[in-house]
C-alpha angles and dihedrals in degrees: 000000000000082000089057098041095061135003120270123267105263122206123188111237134203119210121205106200126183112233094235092053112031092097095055084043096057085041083060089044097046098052090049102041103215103136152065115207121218115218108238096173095063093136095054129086124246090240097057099041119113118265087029080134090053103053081049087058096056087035092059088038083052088051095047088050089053097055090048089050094056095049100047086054090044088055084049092238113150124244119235111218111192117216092221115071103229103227117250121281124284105236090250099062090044101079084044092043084052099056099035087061090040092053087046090050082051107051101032086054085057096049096048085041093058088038090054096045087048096048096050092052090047083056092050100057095048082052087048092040089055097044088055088050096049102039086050083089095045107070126020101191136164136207104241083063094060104075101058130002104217088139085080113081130241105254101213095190103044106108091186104052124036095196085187095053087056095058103053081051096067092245116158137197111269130204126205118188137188153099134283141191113272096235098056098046088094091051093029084061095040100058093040089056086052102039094050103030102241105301106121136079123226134197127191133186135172128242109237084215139048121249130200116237108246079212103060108358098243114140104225141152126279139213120197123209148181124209124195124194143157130239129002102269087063086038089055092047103045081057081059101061096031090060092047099050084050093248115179098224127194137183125286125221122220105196124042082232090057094042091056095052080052097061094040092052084046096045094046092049086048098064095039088045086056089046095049089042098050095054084043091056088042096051090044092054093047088054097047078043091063095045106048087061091076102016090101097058099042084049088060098041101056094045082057092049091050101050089049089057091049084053100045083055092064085057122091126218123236125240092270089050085225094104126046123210133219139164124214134171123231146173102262089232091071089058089104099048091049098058086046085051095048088051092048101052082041085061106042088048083056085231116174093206117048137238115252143191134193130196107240123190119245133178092213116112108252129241108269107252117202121174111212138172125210080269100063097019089096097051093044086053094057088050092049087040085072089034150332101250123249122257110288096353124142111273116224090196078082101059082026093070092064100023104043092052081044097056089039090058090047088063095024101049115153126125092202101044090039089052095052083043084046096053096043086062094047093055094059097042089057087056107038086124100063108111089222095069099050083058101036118115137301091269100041094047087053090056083049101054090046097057111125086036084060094037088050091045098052095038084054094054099047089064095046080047091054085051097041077044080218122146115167090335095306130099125245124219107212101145103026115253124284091220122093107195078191099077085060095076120088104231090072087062140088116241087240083055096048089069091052112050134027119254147182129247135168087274092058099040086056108042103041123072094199125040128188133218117225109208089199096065103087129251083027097098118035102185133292116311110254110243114021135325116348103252100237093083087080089074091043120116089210095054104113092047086050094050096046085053098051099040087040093056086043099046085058100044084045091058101039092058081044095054097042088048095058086046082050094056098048085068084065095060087033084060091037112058084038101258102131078160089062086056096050107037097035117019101040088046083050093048084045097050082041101053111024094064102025098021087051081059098052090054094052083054099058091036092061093051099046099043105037112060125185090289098054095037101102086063096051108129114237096256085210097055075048097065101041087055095060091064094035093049090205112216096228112073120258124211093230135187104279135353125282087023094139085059103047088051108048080049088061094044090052092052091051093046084057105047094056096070091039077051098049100031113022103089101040096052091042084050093052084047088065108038083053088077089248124151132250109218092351097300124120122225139197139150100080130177142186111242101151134015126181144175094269102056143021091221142041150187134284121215095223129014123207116233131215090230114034134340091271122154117240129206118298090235090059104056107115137161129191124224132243081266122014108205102189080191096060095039091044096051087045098058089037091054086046098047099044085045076053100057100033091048082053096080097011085064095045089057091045092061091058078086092089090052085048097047090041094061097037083057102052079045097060095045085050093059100043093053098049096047088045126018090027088055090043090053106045089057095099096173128117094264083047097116103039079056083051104061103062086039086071104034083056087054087053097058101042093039083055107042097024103036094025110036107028103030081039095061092038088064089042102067105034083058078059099057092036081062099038097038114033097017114042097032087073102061107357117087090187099196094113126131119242122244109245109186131200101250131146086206082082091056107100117244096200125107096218085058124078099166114120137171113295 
């Protein structure tokens, strides 16, 4: 506890480490997170420090490690994750470690090399053997028409095309044949038609089947063609356009003969290509088999070395360049385990000479240090999420474990809704340790890591739903209620009793639609109900009055404890850093201005409860009009609540009147008082020194104050030290804006905690309205098919009781109990411009393969 309450002392250390032995030294460190290391290199450049090559070398391991991890997931080989995180390498394994992984790179780069350029052959030839099979039906030729086409007729007329010039040239008939992309065949045609005028034939059909791309491994349709010209110029230009449309062109045979020894050659490749292929794939999965039984631990370990070299960068060298040097902060009760750590790296490294450290002073505000568990991780998160606390303040994630699920469950009071929340929790905290939930999404992990927020929230308003007696907008009867309509009725009175009080008969039963209890007759009101509210206010007209005057009165009583506690905890860091003036000339003003005006309401409150019963309650005095009156001070007399009343509270106001200019005044003039050279209880002072400076103040306190005569010690409250320069001006406006935000916040944050009153209600509201437009209509079918109707009626409550009640009004209460905290609790005590403690840990090193971040 004492751990959660404040922050842990800090010291700055200073690590001698032999050059031989520090990396086994920051290992030791690493594995054990004690420290936080200082950067003393912060003028030079990442690229010229010491072990840059180094941090390559893990960098080009890393590199390797990710390309065996693709293509172990590629080969859909599962990745074996240990649950024990193997230590980083000895030295002497690195440089092995180095060239085993590089030969690996090497050889499994050759082997999908030679796979892929199989492949794409053996994909090749399917695409040749079809072609041969479609293109079969284009042409029927023969060889005596080969040497010469005089078949063709001469075209007279044509200007462009002497058929009969061509074939005194020698020219023949050419055939190009492919495939093409389905998607290409309409533009491929149309540029061949422009770009050769119109003399070739071409000839398309379609694959019945799809076939994948040897380029780029896409299944996709195909389209076959044929394409027939005449003369070289038109052949020359028909390869053109082929290769730019990125045709996959093949041979074409030019006897059947021909085209027959062609499917048996390519037949007979593609069974040996399979064969070949499937030992290739077999080979290439023994060897990722192999390695994914130790990728996981090579992954690890050179993400530890890494971050040991980072580490190591922040150090500086001696003049010897034989020791390196490095400061680190850490919680002074770890003293004892670093030292253990440094002996132990000293003795794995074999070094005849150990490792040392030694505590140095510093003036520097430490790095705030909280120790938490998985139980108090969350509620620590929600405090560092408005600001990392300042060193050695007091820390609200202790009181917020108990008081921010408490305020949720006021606005969020429902036993119903609070059990099913409950047992959400509870069902991840059962299974925190499933794998799957530490990697679910983004939603759900954030669920996870707010368990016990969740499992504290939805215990807590189960018992406010207990007090409101609300479960899913209905009452429930435990204890039977304390109210007998019975005595109401006029035969189980007396006729002295029937004048004075009013009674019911027969007459009045009929012809009224809406009867009232009266808690003086006697026999009407039997006591309080046990636990909560009595459950017949759930048939009440009034109830909701009722209710808004109960949960307003509590909203406020609850804010103002709230309030007052966080000005009582600012006394603890007043005592603590060493400021009593701080206590007497700012927290007990602030109490006084507290509780003279809003603690004095509270009181009025309780009072009325406790001194008028049901008898004397029609001359209860309106405790608002009451204390409107004690600022107003109204000429005509008031009964008031109690004797004496108009006293007490001009007393109060009085109070109130003199604490604002204590409030406003107070510190800066005690702190000119100081920095004038006067004495505090006739004694003279000198030699001060800043050892602390907030946001609050311009000075601070000294432990101990020399004295002109003697080393006597003087009053806490009058240690006071002066800074480098004292502005009376900027001291003096910094108290006056706090304590006008003070005052102000003072009745602007008790209003503000009428929001539970108000989210209270909108939530019983909105229960109310779902079950009447829904469960209320399902029960009142009383017809044969009643219950089938039944059934989705339910399973709709369900959904919207869980998406509408539980999530959003959920996360509505949610965060105004997080502003309730931030805003009108913690702004009264917690300071909250404090540094994080960032250990060095390899704990925070991810252990995933789809993560390469590491400490920098």
């Amino acid at each position: 506890m004492g751990s959660l309450f404040r922050s842990e002392t800090m010291c700055l250390a200073q690590l001698f480490l032999q050059s031989g032995t520090a990396y086994e030294c920051l290992s030791a460190l690493g594995e054990k997170g004690l420290v936080q290391f200082r950067d003393l290199n912060q003028n030079v450049s990442s690229f010229q420090r010491k072990f840059v090559g180094e941090v390559k070398r893990c960098e080009e391991l890393e590199r390797i490690l990710v390309y065996l991890v693709q293509e172990i997931n590629r080969a859909d080989i599962p990745l074996p994750e240990g649950e024990t995180s193997p230590p980083a390498p000895p030295l002497k394994q690195v440089l092995e470690m180095q060239e085993q992984l590089q030969k690996l790179e090497v050889e499994l780069r050759e082997v999908t090399k030679n796979k892929e350029k199989l492949r794409k052959n053996l994909l090749e030839l399917i695409e040749y053997t079809h072609m041969l099979r479609v293109t079969k039906t284009f042409v029927k030729r023969n060889v005596e028409f080969e040497p010469t086409y005089e078949e063709f007729p001469s075209l007279e007329n044509d200007s462009l095309l002497d058929y009969s010039c061509m074939q005194r040239l020698g020219a023949k008939l050419g055939f190009v044949s492919g495939l093409i992309n389905q998607g290409k065949v309409e533009a491929f045609e149309k540029m061949l038609w422009r770009a050769c005028k119109g003399y070739t034939i071409v000839s398309y059909a379609e694959l019945d089947e799809s076939l994948e791309d040897p380029e780029t491994g896409e299944v996709i349709k195909w389209y076959v063609f044929l394409i027939s010209f005449w003369g070289e110029q038109i052949g020359h230009k028909v390869k053109k356009i082929c290769d730019c449309y990125h045709c996959h062109v093949y041979p074409y045979p030019n006897t059947a003969e021909e085209r027959r020894e062609i499917q048996e050659g390519l037949n007979t490749r593609i069974q040996d290509l399979y064969t070949v292929l499937h030992k290739t794939e077999d080979y290439l999965r023994q060897v990722l088999c192999k390695a994914a039984e130790s990728v996981y631990s090579r992954v690890i370990q050179v993400k530890k070395m890494k971050a040991i070299y980072h580490m190591l960068n922040m150090c500086s060298f001696d003049v010897t360049n034989k020791c390196l040097i490095a400061e680190v902060w850490c919680p002074e009760a770890d003293l004892q385990d670093l030292r253990r750590a440094l002996e132990e790296g000293s003795r794995e490294s074999g070094a005849t000479i150990p490792s040392f450290m030694n505590i140095i002073p510093t003036k520097e505000t430490p790095p705030t240090r909280i120790r938490t568990n998985k139980f108090t991780e969350g509620f620590q998160n929600i405090v560092d999420a408005y600001g990392v606390g300042s060193y050695r303040e007091v820390n609200p994630a202790l009181f917020t474990i108990i008081t921010f699920p408490f305020l949720f469950a006021v606005m969020f009071g429902d036993f119903g809704h609070g059990f099913v929340m409950f047992l959400f929790a509870l069902l991840l905290v059962l299974n925190e340790n499933h794998p799957r939930l530490n990697q679910s999404q983004e939603i759900m992990r954030m669920f996870f890591n707010g368990r016990y927020i969740l499992l504290l929230m939805g215990l807590f308003s189960v018992y406010t739903g207990l007090i409101y007696n609300d479960c899913f907008s209905k009452s429930v009867n435990l204890f039977g209620s304390r109210w007998n309509v019975s005595a109401m009725y006029s035969s189980s009175h007396t006729p002295t009793e029937h004048k004075k009080m009013v009674l019911w008969n027969d007459s009045v039963v009929r012809h009224n639609r809406v009867l009232q209890l009266d808690p003086s007759i006697p026999g009407v009101f039997r006591g309080p109900y046990p636990l909560g509210i009595d459950p017949i206010w759930n048939l009440a007209t009034n109830r909701l009055t009722f209710l808004n005057s109960f949960k307003m009165k509590m909203s406020v009583i609850l804010g103002i404890i709230h309030m007052t506690f966080g000005v009582i905890l600012g006394i603890f860091n007043h005592l603590h850093f060493k400021k009593k003036f701080n206590i007497y000339l700012v927290s007990i003003p602030e109490l006084l201005f507290m509780l003279c005006i809003f603690g004095y309401l509270i009181f009025m409150i309780f009072y009325k409860w406790l001194v008028f019963s049901a008898e004397t309650s029609r001359v209860a005095p309106s405790i608002l009009i009451e204390f409107i009156n004690m600022f107003l001070f109204p000429a005509s007399k008031t009964n008031g609540l109690y004797t004496g009343q108009e006293h007490v509270q001009r007393v109060l106001l009085v109070v109130t009147a003199l604490s604002v200019p204590v409030l406003f005044l107070g510190k800066p003039l005690f702190l000119l008082w100081l920095h004038n050279g006067r004495s505090c209880f006739g004694v003279n002072r000198r030699g001060y020194t800043l050892v602390r400076k907030d946001s609050e103040e311009e000075v601070s306190l000294l432990g101990t104050q020399d004295v002109e005569e003697g080393n006597n010690q003087m009053e806490d409250g009058c240690r006071e030290v002066t800074c480098e320069e004292f502005n009376f001006g900027e001291i003096l406006m910094t108290q006056v804006i706090h304590s006008i935000e003070y005052c102000l916040g003072c009745i602007s944050n008790t209003a503000s905690y009428l929001r539970l009153w108000a989210l209270s209600l909108a939530h019983a509201q909105l229960s109310d309205v779902l079950w009447a437009m829904l469960m209320r209509v399902g029960l009142r079918v009383d017809t044969t098919y009643g219950v089938l109707l039944l059934l989705p009626v339910i399973a709709l409550f369900a959904v919207l009781t869980i998406f509408i009640l539980l999530i959003m009004e959920g996360l509505s209460a949610f965060l105004h109990a997080i502003r309730l905290h931030w805003v009108e609790f913690q702004n009264k005590f917690y300071v909250g411009a404090g540094t994080k403690f960032v250990p060095f840990s390899f704990s925070l090193l991810s252990s995933r393969f789809s993560d390469d971040d590491s400490v920098a």
